[in-house]
C-alpha positions, 0 to 999 in steps of 0.5 A, spaced: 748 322 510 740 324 510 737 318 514 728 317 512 725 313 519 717 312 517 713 306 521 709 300 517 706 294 518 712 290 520 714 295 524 719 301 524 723 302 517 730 306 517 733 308 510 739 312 508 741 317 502 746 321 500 743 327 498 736 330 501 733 330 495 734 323 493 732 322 501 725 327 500 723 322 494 724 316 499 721 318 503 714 321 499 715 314 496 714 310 503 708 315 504 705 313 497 707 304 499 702 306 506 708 308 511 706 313 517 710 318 521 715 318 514 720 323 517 727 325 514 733 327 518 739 330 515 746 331 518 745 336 522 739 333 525 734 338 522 727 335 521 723 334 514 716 333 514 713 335 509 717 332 503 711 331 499 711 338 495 718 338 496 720 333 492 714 333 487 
């Protein structure tokens, strides 16, 4: 399960997805609706931050 933590103004969202290309898409979605500090993390615990080329 690839997890996608970012902040917005009501605090800290936390989403999960099966696969990394549906969480990279959230995830470049949540910076599109103003959320900050968007990462995703996959079960390895590897990091991605830079999605929005990813998942375009």
């Amino acid at each position: 399960m690839f997890e996608i933590r970012g902040c917005d103004t009501a605090g800290v969202v936390t989403l999960k997805r099966s696969s990394l290309a549906a969480a990279l898409k959230k995830a470049k979605e949540l910076v599109e609706d103003g959320c900050w500090d968007v990462q995703v993390v996959d079960p390895g615990g590897q990091v991605y931050t830079s999605f929005e080329e990813q998942a375009a």
